[in-house]
C-alpha positions in Angstrom: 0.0 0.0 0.0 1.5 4.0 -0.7 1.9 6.3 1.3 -1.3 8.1 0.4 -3.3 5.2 0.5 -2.2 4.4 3.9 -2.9 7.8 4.9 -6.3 7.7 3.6 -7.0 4.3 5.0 -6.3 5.8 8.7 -8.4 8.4 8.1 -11.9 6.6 6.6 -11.0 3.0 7.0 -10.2 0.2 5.1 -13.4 -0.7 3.7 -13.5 2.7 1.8 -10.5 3.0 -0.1 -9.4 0.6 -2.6 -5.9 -0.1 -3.5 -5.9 -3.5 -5.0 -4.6 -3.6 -8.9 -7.3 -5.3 -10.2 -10.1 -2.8 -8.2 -8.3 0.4 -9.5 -8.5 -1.2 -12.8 -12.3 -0.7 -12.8 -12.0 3.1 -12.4 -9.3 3.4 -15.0 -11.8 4.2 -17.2 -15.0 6.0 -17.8 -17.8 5.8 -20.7 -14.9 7.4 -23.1 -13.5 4.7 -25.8 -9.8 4.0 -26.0 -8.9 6.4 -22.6 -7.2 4.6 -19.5 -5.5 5.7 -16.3 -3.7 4.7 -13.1 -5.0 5.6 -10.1 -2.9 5.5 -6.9 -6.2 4.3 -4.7 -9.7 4.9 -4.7 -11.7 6.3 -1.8 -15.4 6.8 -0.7 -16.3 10.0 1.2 -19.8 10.1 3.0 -19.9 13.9 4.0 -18.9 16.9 2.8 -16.9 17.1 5.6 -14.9 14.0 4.7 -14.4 15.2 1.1 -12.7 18.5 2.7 -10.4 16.5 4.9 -9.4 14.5 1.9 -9.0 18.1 -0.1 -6.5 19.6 2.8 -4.3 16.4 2.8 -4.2 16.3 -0.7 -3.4 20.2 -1.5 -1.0 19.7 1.6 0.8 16.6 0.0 0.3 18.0 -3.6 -1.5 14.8 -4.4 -3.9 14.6 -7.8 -7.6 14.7 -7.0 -10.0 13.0 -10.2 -14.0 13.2 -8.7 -15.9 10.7 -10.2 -19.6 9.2 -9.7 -21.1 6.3 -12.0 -18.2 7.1 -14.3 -20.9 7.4 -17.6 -19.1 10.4 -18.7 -18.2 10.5 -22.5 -15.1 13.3 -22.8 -12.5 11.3 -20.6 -13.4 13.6 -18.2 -12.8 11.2 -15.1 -9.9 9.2 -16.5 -7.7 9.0 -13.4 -4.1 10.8 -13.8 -1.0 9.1 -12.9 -1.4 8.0 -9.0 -3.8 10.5 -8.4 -6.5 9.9 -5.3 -10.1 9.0 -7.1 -12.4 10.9 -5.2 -15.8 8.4 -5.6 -18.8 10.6 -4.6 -21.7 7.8 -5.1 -21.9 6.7 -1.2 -22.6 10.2 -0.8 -26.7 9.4 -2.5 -28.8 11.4 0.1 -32.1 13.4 -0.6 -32.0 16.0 2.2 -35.0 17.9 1.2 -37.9 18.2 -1.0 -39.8 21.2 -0.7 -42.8 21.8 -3.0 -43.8 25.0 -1.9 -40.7 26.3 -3.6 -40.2 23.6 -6.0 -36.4 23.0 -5.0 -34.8 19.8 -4.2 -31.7 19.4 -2.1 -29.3 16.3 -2.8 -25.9 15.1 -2.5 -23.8 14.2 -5.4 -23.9 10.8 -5.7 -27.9 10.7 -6.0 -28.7 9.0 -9.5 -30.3 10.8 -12.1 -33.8 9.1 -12.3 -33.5 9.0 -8.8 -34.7 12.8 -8.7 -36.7 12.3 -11.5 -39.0 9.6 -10.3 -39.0 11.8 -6.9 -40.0 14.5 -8.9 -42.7 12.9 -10.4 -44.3 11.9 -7.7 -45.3 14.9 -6.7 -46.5 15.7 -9.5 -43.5 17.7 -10.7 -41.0 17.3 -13.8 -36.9 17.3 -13.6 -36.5 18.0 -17.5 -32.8 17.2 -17.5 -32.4 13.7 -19.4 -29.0 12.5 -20.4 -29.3 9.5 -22.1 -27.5 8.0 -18.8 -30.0 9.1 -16.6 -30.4 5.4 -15.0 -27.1 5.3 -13.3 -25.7 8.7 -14.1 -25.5 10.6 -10.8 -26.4 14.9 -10.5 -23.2 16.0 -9.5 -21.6 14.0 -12.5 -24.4 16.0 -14.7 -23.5 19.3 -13.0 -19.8 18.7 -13.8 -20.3 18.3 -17.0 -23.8 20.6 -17.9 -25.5 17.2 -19.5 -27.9 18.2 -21.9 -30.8 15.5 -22.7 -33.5 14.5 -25.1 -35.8 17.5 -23.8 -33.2 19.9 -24.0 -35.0 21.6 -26.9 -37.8 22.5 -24.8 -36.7 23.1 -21.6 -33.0 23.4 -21.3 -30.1 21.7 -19.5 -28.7 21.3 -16.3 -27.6 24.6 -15.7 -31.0 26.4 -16.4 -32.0 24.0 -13.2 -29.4 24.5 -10.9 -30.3 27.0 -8.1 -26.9 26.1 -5.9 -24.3 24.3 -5.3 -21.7 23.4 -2.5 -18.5 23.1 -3.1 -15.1 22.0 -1.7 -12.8 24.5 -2.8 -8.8 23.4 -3.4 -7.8 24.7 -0.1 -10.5 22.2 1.3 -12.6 25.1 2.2 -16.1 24.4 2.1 -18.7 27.4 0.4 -22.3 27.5 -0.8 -22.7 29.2 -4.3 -26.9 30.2 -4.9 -30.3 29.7 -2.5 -33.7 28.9 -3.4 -34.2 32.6 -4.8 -35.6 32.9 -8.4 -34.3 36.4 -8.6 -31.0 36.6 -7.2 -27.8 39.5 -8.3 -26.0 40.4 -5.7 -22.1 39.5 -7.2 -21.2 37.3 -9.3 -22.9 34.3 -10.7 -20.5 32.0 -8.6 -22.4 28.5 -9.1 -22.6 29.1 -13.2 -18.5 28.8 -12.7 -18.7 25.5 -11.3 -21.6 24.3 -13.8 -19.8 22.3 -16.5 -16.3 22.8 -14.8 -15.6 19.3 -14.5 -14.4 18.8 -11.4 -11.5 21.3 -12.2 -12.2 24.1 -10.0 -13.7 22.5 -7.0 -15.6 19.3 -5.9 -19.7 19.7 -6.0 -20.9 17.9 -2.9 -24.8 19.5 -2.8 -27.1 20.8 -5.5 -30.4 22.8 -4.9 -32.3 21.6 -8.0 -35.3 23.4 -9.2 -38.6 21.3 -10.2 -41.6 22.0 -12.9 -45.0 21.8 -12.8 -45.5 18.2 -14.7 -47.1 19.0 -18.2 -50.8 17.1 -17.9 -50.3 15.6 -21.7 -47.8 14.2 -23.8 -48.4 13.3 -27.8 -45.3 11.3 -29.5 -44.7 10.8 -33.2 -42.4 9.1 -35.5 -41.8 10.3 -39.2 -39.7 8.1 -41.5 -37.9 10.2 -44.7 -36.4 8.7 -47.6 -34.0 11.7 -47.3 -32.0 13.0 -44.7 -32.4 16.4 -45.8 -35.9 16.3 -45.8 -36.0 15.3 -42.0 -34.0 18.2 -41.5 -36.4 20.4 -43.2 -39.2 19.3 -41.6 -37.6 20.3 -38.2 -36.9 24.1 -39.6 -40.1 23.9 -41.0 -41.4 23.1 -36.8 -39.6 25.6 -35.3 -40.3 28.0 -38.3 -44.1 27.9 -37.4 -43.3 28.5 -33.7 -43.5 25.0 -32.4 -41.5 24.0 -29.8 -41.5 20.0 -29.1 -40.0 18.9 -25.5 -38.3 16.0 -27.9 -37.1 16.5 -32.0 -34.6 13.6 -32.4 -33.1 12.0 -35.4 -31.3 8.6 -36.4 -29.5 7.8 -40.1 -30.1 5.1 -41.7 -26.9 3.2 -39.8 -28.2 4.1 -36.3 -31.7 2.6 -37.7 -30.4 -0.9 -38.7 -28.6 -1.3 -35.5 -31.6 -0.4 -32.8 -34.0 -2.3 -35.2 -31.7 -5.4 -34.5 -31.3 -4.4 -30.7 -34.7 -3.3 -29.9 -37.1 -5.5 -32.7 -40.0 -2.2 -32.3 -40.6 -2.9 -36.2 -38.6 0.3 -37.7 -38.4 0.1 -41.6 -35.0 -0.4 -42.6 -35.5 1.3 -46.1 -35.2 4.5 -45.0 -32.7 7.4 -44.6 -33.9 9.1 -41.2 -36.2 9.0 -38.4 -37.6 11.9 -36.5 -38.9 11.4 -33.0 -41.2 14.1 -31.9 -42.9 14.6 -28.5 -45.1 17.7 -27.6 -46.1 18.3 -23.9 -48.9 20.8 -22.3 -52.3 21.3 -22.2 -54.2 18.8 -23.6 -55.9 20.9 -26.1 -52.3 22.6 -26.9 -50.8 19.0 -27.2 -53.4 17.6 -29.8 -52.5 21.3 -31.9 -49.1 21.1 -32.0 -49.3 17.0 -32.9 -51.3 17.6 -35.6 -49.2 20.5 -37.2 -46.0 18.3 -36.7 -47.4 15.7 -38.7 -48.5 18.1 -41.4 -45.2 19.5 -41.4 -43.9 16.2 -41.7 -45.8 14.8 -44.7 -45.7 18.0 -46.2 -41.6 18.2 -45.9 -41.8 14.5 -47.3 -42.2 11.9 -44.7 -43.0 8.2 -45.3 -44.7 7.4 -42.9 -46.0 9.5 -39.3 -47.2 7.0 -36.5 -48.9 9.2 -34.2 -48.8 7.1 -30.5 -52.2 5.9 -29.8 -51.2 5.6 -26.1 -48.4 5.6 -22.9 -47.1 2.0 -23.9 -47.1 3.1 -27.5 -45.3 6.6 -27.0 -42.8 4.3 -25.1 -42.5 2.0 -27.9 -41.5 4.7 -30.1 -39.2 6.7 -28.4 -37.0 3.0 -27.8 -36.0 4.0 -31.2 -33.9 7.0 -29.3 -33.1 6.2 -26.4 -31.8 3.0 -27.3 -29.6 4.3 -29.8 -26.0 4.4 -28.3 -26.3 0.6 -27.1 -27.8 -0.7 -30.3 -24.6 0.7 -31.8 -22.1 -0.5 -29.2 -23.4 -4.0 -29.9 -21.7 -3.7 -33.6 -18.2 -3.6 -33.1 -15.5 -3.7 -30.3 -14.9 0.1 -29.4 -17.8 2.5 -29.8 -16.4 5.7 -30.0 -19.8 8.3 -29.8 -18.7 11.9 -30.6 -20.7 15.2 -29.9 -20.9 18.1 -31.8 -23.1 20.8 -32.5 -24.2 23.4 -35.3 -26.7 26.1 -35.8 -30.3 24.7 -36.7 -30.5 25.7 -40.0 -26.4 24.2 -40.8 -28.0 20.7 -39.7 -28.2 19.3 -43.5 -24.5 20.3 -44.5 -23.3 18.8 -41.1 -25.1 15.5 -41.5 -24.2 15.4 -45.3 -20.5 16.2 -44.3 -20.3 13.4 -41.4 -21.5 10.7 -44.0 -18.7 12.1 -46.5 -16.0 11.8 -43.9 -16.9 7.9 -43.0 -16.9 7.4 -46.6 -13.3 9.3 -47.2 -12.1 7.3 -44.0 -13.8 4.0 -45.1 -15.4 4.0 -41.2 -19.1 2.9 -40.3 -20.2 6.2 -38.9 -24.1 6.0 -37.6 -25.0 9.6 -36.6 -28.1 10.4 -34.2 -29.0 12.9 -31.8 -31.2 16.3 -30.9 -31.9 17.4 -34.3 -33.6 20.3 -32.5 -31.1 22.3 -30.7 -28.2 21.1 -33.4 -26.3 18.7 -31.4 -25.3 15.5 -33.6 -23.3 12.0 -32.3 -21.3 10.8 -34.9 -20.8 7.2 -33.5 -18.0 5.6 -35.0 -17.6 1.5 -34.6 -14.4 0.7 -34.6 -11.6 -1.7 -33.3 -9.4 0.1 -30.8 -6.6 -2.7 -31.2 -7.0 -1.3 -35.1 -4.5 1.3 -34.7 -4.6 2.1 -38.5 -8.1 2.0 -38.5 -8.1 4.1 -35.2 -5.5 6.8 -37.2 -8.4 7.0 -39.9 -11.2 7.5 -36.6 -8.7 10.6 -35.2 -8.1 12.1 -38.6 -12.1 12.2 -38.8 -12.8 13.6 -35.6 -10.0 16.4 -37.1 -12.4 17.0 -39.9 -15.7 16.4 -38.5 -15.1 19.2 -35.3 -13.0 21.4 -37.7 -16.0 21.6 -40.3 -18.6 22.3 -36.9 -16.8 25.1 -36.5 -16.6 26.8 -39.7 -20.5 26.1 -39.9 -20.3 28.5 -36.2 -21.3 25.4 -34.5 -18.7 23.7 -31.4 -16.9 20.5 -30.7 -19.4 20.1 -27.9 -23.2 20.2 -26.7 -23.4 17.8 -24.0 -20.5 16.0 -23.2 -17.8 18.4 -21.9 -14.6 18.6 -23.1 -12.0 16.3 -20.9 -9.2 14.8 -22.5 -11.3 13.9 -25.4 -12.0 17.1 -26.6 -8.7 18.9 -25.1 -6.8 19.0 -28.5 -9.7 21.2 -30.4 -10.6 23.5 -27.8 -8.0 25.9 -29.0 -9.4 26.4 -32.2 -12.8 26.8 -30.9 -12.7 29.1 -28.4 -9.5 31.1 -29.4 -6.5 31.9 -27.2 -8.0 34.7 -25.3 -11.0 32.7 -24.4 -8.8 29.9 -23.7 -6.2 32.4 -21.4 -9.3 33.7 -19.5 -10.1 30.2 -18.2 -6.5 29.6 -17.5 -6.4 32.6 -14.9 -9.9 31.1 -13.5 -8.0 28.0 -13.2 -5.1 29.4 -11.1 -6.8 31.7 -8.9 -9.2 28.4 -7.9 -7.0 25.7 -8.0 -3.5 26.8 -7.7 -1.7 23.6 -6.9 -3.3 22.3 -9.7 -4.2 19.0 -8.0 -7.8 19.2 -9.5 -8.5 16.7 -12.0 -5.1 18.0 -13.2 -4.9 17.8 -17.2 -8.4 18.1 -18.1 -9.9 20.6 -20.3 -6.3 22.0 -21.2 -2.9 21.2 -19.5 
């Protein structure tokens, strides 16, 4: 056992800190393809006030920190550094508060996604935030990283539900960032720094989580199109006639194959896209909107427009989404789903371009996503002991996030950037950007022991 470990074994006990090869092999990795680490040990905080005393020792020894939950993360971003401490937040899975009258809800980090969600609903009150992870993903892993979801569109991301945060600063210092306010200036916007930081500045331990009246109806629909440009045009044509759906998601014709194998929901495999579209509301305001999608749809030149005559139908249908990543990863060895997003109306030209790459490359690329807010997976499936065919997946990615950005679009929506997305952050956010978050870096973390290599060395 090291030194560290030993340390940390005195101070929470041996059943909460794992040094044994073959257990640090499990958290050498995260959801990320072809990204490993080493980790010196693993340990399991309960409080707050165990994750500070973990912080002090390790600023005091100068000892790498990586925070992790369910490790579902698809950027790298909780790939362990060289002999760092893994700081595993999931024990920490309390719901300290639900209170309805304001429509917050207090947990710890470790609390899983759904978890709120179901908590949420019955109450009769909606979390939006979705990532497709949402089973085992855990909040504080979502705040890290700002997941987006399939109702993103609609009604935002994690941020636009985050009313506070606590936080274990570098120095081990523990501070509260945001209250249950819905108007709140006085200084700075502290918690929006820590939203999407990725465990760089300082360790999330709480988050005060705002809830939604739940929407009394629901209408699902799913449009096939012959072309993929004409499933992008029916979701201008949506938004153009000031329709908003919670859900707009797409699949090519790849993506379709694959989840038809997986999930056997009777897809037609002769076509180039599929549009999944949910509207939520009023009753009266859900049977509208339905009705005008599928106009738009046929109109824009759909196949087909299956209008869910029920729950267990609607469910049905969006299997064809959700499903998507693990209908792919069932395909090949290494399943390496990228994220990257474009203005609306620059969806054709990004799709078209994606399929041009895997056919320059000679890749299976199977592309799906949020059609509606612009944010496209380009899933490659791949081999990672391939290492040729793995030179022809980076010099892709090269193309694919370099062509985003000409369109005005980003190399991310949802995923954060890690050590995935490290080497194109440069050229999408320019060097002053990029120096600005630097000095942010420094002034937080000085030591740099926080999940030290991430977003930029």
């Amino acid at each position: 056992m090291n030194p560290t470990a030993a340390d940390l074994t005195a101070m929470l006990g041996r059943e909460r800190v794992l040094t044994e090869p073959e257990h640090l092999a499990v958290y050498g990795f995260d959801g990320t393809a072809a990204l490993h680490g080493n980790a010196g040990c693993v340990v399991f905080p309960q409080t707050t006030e165990e994750v500070a005393e973990i912080v002090k020792y390790a600023a005091a020894k100068k000892v790498p920190i990586v925070t992790r939950g369910s490790g579902t993360g698809l950027s790298g971003g909780s790939v362990p550094s060289e002999g760092c401490i893994v700081l595993c937040l999931v024990r920490m899975d309390r719901v300290l508060e639900l209170d309805q009258k304001n429509l917050t809800v207090l947990v710890e980090a470790g609390v899983v996604t759904l978890t709120v969600s179901e908590l949420a609903d019955s109450v009769g009150l909606l979390y939006p935030p979705d990532p497709g992870s949402m089973k085992i993903s855990t909040i504080g892993g979502n705040v890290a990283e700002n997941s987006g979801g399939l109702r993103g569109l609609k009604y935002g991301i994690t941020r636009d539900y985050v009313m506070g945060v606590e936080v274990v600063l570098a120095s081990g210092e523990v501070v509260f960032f945001g209250n249950k306010c819905v108007k709140d200036v006085a200084g700075y916007s502290m918690k929006d720094i820590f939203i999407g930081s990725e465990g760089t500045l300082g360790i999330i331990t709480k988050i005060l989580l705002k809830l939604v009246p739940k929407p009394k109806a629901k209408k699902t629909l799913l449009a096939t199109f012959a072309r993929m440009d004409a499933a992008a045009e029916t979701v201008s044509a949506i938004i153009a006639e000031k329709i908003i759906p919670c859900t707009l998601e797409f699949l090519d014709k790849i993506t379709i194959r694959c989840v038809e194998g997986f999930a056997k929901i009777g897809l037609p495999l002769d076509v180039e896209a599929i549009l999944l579209m949910e509207t939520d509301g009023h009753p009266a305001a859900c049977e509208d909107e339905a009705r005008k999608m599928e106009e738009i749809a046929r109109r824009c030149g759909a196949v087909s427009v299956v209008v869910a005559k029920d729950a267990d139908e609607a469910a049905r249908l969006a299997t064809a989404r959700r499903s998507a990543f693990s209908a792919l990863a069932r395909e090949s060895p290494t399943t390496i789903l990228e994220d990257a997003t474009v203005p609306r109306s620059e969806l054709a030209k990004m799709i078209n371009f994606i399929q041009s790459v895997g056919e320059k490359y000679q890749l299976r690329v199977g592309t799906f996503g949020h059609m509606g807010d612009g944010n496209l997976h380009p899933t490659f499936l791949t081999d990672e002991k391939n290492h040729e065919e793995m030179e022809r997946v980076e010099k892709a990615m090269h193309e694919i996030f370099d062509f985003a950005i000409s369109l005005g679009g980003t190399i991310t929506g949802e995923h954060g950037v890690g050590l995935a997305k490290k080497p194109f952050l440069p050229k999408a956010l320019g060097n002053t950007s990029l120096g600005v978050m630097k000095q942010l870096k420094r002034a937080l973390d000085p030591e740099g022991i926080l999940n030290p290599g991430k977003i930029f060395d």
